[in-house]
C-alpha atoms as a printed R data frame, in Angstrom:
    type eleno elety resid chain resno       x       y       z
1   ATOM     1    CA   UNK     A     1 -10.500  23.419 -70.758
2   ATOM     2    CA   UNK     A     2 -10.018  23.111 -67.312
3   ATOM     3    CA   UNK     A     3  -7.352  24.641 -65.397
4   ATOM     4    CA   UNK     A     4  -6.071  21.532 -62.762
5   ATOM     5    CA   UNK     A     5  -4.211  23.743 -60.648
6   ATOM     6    CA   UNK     A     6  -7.117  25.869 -59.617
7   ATOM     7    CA   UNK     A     7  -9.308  22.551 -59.101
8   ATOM     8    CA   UNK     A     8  -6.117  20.859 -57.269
9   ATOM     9    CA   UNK     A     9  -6.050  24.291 -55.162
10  ATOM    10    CA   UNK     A    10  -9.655  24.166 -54.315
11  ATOM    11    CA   UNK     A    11  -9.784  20.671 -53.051
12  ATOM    12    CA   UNK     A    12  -6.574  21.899 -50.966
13  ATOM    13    CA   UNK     A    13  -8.196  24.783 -49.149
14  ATOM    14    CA   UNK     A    14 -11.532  22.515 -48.537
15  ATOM    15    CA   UNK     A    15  -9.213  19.746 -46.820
16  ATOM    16    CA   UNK     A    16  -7.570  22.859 -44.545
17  ATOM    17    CA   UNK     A    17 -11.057  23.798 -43.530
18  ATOM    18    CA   UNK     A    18 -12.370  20.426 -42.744
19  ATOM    19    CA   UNK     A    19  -9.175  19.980 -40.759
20  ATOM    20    CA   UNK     A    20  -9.111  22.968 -38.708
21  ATOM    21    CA   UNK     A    21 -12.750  22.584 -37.977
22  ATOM    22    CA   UNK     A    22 -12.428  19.264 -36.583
23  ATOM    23    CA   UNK     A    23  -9.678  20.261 -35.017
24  ATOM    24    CA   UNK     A    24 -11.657  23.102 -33.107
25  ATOM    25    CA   UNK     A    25 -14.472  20.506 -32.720
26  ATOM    26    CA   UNK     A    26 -12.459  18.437 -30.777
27  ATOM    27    CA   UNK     A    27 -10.668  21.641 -28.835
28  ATOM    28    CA   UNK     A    28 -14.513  22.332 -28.276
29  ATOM    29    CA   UNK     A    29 -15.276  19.011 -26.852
30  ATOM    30    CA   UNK     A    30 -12.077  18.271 -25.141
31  ATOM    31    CA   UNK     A    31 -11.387  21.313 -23.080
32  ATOM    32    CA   UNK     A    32 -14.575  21.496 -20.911
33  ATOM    33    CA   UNK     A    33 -13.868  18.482 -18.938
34  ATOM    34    CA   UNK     A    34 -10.481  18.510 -18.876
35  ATOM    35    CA   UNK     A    35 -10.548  21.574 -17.128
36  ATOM    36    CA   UNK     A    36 -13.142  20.518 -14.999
37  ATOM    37    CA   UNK     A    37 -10.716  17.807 -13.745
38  ATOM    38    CA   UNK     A    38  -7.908  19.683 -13.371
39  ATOM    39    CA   UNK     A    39  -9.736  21.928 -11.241
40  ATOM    40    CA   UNK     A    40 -11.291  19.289  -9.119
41  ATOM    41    CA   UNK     A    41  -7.657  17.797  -8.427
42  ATOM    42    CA   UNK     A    42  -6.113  20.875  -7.543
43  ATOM    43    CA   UNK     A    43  -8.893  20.903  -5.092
44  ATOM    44    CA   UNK     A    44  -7.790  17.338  -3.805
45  ATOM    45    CA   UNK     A    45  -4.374  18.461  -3.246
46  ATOM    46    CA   UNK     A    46  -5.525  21.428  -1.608
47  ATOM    47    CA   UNK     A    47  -7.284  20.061   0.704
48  ATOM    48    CA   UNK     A    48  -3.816  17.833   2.072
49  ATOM    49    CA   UNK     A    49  -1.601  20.385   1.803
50  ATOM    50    CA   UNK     A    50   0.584  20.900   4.487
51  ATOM    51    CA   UNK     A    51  -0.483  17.297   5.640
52  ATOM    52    CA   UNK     A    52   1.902  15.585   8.085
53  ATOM    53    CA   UNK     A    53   3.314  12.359   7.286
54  ATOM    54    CA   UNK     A    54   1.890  10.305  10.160
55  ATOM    55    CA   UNK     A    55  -1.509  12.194   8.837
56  ATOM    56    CA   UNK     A    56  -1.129  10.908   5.193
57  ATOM    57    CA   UNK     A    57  -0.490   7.025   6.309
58  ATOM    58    CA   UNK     A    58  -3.767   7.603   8.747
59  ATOM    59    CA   UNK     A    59  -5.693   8.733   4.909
60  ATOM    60    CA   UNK     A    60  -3.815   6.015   3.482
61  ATOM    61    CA   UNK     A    61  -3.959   2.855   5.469
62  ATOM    62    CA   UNK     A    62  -6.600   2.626   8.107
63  ATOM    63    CA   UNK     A    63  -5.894   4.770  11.644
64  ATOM    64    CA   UNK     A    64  -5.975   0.916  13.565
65  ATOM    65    CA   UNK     A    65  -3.494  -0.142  11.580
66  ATOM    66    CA   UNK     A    66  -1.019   2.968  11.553
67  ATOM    67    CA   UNK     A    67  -1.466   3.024  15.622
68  ATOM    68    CA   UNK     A    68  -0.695  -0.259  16.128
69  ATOM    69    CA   UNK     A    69   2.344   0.386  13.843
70  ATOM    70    CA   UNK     A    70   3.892   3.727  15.943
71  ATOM    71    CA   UNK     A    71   3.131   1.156  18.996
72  ATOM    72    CA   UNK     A    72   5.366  -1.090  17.687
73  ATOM    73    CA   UNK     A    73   7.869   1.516  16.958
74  ATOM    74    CA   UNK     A    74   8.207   2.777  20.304
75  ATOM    75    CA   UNK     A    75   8.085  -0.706  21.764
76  ATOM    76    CA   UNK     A    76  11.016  -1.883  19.929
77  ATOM    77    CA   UNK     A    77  13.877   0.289  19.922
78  ATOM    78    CA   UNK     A    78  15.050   1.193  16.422
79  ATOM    79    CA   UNK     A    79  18.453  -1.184  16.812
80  ATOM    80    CA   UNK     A    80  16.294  -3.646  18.079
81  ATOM    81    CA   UNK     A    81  15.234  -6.653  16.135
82  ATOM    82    CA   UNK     A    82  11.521  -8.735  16.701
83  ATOM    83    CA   UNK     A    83  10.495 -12.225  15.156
84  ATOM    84    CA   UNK     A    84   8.317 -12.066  12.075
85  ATOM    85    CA   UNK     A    85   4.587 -14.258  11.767
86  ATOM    86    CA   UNK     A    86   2.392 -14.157   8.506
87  ATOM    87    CA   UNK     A    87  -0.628 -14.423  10.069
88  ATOM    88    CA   UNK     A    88  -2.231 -14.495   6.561
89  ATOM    89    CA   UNK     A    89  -3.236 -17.423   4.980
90  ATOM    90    CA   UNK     A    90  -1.903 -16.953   1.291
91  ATOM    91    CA   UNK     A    91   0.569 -14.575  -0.153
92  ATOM    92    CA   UNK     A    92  -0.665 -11.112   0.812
93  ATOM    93    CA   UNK     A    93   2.189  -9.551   1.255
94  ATOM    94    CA   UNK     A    94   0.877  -8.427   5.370
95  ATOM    95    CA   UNK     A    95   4.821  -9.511   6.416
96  ATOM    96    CA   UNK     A    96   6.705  -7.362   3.778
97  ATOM    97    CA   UNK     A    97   4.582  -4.205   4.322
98  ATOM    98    CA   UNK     A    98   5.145  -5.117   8.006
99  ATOM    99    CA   UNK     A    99   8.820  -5.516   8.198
100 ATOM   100    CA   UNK     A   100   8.403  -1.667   5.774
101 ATOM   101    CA   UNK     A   101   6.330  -0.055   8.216
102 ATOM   102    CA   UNK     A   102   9.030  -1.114  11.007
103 ATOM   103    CA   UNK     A   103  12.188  -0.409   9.104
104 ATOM   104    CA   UNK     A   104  15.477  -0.161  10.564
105 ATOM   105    CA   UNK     A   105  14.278  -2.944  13.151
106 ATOM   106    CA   UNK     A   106  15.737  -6.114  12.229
107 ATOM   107    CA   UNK     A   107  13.102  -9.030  11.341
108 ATOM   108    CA   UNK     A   108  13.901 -12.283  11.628
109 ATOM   109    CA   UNK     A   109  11.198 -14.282   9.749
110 ATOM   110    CA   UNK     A   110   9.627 -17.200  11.575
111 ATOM   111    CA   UNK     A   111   7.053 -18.750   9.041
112 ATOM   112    CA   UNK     A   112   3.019 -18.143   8.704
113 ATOM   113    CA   UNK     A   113   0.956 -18.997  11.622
114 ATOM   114    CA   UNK     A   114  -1.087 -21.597   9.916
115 ATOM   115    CA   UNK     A   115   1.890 -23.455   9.251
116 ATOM   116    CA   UNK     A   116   3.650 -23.584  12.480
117 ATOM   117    CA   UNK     A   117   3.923 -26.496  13.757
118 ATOM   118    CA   UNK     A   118   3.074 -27.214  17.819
119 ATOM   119    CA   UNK     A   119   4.499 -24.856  20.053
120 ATOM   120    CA   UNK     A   120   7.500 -27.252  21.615
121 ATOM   121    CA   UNK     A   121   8.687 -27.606  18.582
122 ATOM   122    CA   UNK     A   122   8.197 -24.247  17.349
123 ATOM   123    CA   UNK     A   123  10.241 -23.149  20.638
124 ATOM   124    CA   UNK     A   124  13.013 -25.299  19.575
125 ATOM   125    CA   UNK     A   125  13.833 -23.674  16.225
126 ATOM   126    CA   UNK     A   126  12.636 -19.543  16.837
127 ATOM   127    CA   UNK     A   127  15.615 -17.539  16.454
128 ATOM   128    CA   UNK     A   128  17.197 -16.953  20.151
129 ATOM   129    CA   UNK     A   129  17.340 -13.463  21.050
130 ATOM   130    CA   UNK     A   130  14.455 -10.967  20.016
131 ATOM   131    CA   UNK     A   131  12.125 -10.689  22.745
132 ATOM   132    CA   UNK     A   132   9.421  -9.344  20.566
133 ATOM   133    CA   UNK     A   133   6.969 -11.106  18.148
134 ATOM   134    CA   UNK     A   134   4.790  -9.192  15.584
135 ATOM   135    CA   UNK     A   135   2.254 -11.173  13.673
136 ATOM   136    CA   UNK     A   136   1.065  -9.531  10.284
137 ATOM   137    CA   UNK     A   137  -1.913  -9.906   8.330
138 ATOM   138    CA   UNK     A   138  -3.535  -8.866   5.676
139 ATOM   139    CA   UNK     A   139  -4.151  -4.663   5.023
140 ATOM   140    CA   UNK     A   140  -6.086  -3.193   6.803
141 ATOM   141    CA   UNK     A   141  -6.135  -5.600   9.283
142 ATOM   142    CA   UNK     A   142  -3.546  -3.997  12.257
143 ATOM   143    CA   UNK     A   143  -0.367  -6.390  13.446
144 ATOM   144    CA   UNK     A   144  -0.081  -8.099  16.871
145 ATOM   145    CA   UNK     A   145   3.151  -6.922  18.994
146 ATOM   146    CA   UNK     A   146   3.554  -9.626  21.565
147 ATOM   147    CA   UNK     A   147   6.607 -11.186  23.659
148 ATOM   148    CA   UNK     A   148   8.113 -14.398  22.750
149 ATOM   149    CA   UNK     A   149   7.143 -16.200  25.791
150 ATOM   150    CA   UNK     A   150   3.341 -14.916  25.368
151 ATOM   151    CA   UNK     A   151   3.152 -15.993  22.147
152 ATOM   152    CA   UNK     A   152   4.736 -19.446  22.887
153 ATOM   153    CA   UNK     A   153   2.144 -19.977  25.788
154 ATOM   154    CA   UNK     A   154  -0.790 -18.796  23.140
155 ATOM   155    CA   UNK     A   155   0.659 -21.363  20.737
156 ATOM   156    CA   UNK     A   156   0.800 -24.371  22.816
157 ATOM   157    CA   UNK     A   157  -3.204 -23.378  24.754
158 ATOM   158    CA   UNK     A   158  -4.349 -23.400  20.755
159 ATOM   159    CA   UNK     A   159  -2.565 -26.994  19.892
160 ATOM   160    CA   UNK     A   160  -4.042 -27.998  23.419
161 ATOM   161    CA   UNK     A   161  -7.426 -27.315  21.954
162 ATOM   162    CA   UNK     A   162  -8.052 -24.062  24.260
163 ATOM   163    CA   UNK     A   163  -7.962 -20.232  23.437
């Protein structure tokens, strides 16, 4: 006769020796690149540490772009506020990233560019007040800082047919 619970206790300790040596299999195969990774991002982190913030945005967005933004900044004072253009053509999202970028300054959103209609008209319903117009655009392309009046002129030559 055969005794079950020596066949039933056989079969067990085969099953806990195929499982721990897949388990080590994997370990095996797993751990080399893992490690590798981990070692290649603590060199990336490294290699920025100690990076100022003005430094990070310059690694982040392009150094155009972040120039034209600390322009901008000291330009318009930080209580000041400035009128808003998308210069983009869709939804991009250039104005909110903008109006980020130049936080506490007030915006005061005037429309997208290729929507505005001709320059009389456009001075009749701006906002009165800010002196200062920034026209976004699309990353990584940098914003335009220009006055009001400038900007009016620039409008009207362009529905005039000229530059």
């Amino acid at each position: 006769m055969i005794d079950s619970s020596a066949v039933l206790s056989f079969a067990g300790s085969v099953l806990r020796a195929v499982a721990l040596a897949v388990l080590a299999l994997y370990f095996a195969l797993a751990i080399p690149p893992t490690l590798f990774r981990c070692v290649r991002w603590t060199r990336q982190a490294l290699a920025v540490a100690g990076e100022d913030p003005l430094a990070e945005r310059r690694r982040f967005l392009t150094p155009p772009y972040v120039d034209r933004i600390e322009t901008i900044r000291r330009t318009i004072p930080r209580n000041g506020e400035y009128l808003l253009v998308d210069g983009g053509t869709e939804l991009e999202g250039g104005a909110y990233w903008v109006r980020f970028e130049l936080a506490p300054r007030r915006a005061r959103y005037v429309g997208r560019l290729s929507e505005l209609p001709a320059a009389g008209i456009v001075r009749q319903r701006m906002p009165r007040g800010p002196r200062w117009l920034v026209i976004s655009f699309r990353d990584p392309v940098p914003p335009i800082l220009l006055e009001r009046e400038d900007f009016l002129r620039r409008l009207q030559a362009l529905s005039d047919g000229g530059i």
